[in-house]
C-alpha positions, 0 to 999 in steps of 0.5 A, spaced: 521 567 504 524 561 505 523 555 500 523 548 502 523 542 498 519 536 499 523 529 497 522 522 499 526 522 505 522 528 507 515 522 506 519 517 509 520 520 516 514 524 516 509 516 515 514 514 520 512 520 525 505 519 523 505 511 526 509 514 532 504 518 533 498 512 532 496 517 526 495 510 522 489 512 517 495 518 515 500 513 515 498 508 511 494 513 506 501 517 505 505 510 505 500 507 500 503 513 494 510 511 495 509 505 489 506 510 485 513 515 487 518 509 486 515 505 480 515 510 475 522 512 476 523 506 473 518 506 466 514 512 466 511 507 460 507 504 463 500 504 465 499 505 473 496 499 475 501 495 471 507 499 475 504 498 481 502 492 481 510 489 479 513 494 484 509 492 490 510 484 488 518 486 486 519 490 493 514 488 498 514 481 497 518 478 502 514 482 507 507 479 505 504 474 509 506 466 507 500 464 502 496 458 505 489 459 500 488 455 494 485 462 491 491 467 492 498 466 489 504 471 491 503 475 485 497 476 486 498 480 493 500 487 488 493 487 485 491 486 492 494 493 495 493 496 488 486 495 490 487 497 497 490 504 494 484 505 490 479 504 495 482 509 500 486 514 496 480 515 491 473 513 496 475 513 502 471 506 503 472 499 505 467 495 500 471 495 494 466 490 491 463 494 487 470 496 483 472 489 483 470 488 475 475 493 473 481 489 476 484 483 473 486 477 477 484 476 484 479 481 487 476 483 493 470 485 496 472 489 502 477 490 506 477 490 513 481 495 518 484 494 524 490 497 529 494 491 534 500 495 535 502 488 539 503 485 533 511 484 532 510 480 525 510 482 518 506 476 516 501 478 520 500 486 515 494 482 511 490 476 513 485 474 508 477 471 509 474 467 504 466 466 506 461 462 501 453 463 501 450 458 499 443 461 501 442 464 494 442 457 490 450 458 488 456 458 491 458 466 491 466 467 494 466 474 498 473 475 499 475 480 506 482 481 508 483 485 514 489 490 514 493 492 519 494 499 518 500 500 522 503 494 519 502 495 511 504 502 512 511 501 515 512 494 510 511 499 505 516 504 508 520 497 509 519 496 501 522 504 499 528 503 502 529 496 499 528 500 492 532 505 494 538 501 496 537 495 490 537 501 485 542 505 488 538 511 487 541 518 490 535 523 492 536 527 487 533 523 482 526 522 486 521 528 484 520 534 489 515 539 491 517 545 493 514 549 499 514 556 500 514 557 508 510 563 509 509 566 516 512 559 520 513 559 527 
């Protein structure tokens, strides 16, 4: 029985293999993991939110599309992939709207999933709607943002090794599982 061990490099090369092979719904779910991963090897203190959100707008943040909407600031952008984490990884849904009272700061309705692999640009990982109805009386903002799932995944690969490098971290610092490779071919 052979043993394998399972580190962040095997992650990397894996979400790699997975856009290559246009398997973007694993890629960006997988990907969407590496804040958690990297984030608590510099505070396992704090709670997961907190580090999540710090560290996407630590290592992502030249990667984010340029703010031009009065509603929304660079910081904001962490909480917004913190979101878009907990609704897929934990409600494989696209309406967050209904969690939305949980987070603090800039909330979502919905996210909105898409693919262009013509795309060249990391400003165009994330695009942000804003739509008012007035029909009820009020003004009620709905905020959608549409994901590029490609895009998101590789920016949050492209953020990894951008921890990885700032923070001079060898490989044996990152947690690992180990597999036991039974009857493999």
């Amino acid at each position: 029985m052979e043993i394998y061990d399972y580190d962040i490099y095997h992650i990397l090369r894996e979400i790699n293999a997975c856009i290559d092979k246009k398997l973007y719904y694993v890629a960006l779910t997988t990907a969407l993991t590496l804040p958690d991963i990297c984030s608590k090897l510099e505070s396992k203190e704090e709670k997961v939110k907190k580090r999540y959100v710090k560290w996407c707008n630590t290592y992502l943040f030249e990667y984010l599309p340029p703010v031009d909407n009065w509603l929304i600031q660079k910081t904001d952008w962490g909480n917004i992939i913190y979101q878009l984490r907990c609704g897929i990884l934990h409600n494989a849904e696209n309406d967050v709207e209904m969690q939305a009272d949980k987070y603090k700061g800039f909330k979502v309705d919905r996210f909105q999933f898409y693919i262009d692999d013509n795309e060249e640009c990391y400003a165009h990982s994330m695009k942000m709607h804003v739509y008012e109805n007035r029909c009820t009386g009020y003004t009620e903002k709905k905020v959608e943002i549409d994901v590029n799932m490609r895009f998101m995944a590789f920016i949050l690969v492209q953020g990894t090794l951008k921890f990885i490098q700032a923070n001079k971290i060898d490989e044996e610092k990152f947690p690992s599982v180990k597999i036991n490779m039974l009857n493999t071919y």
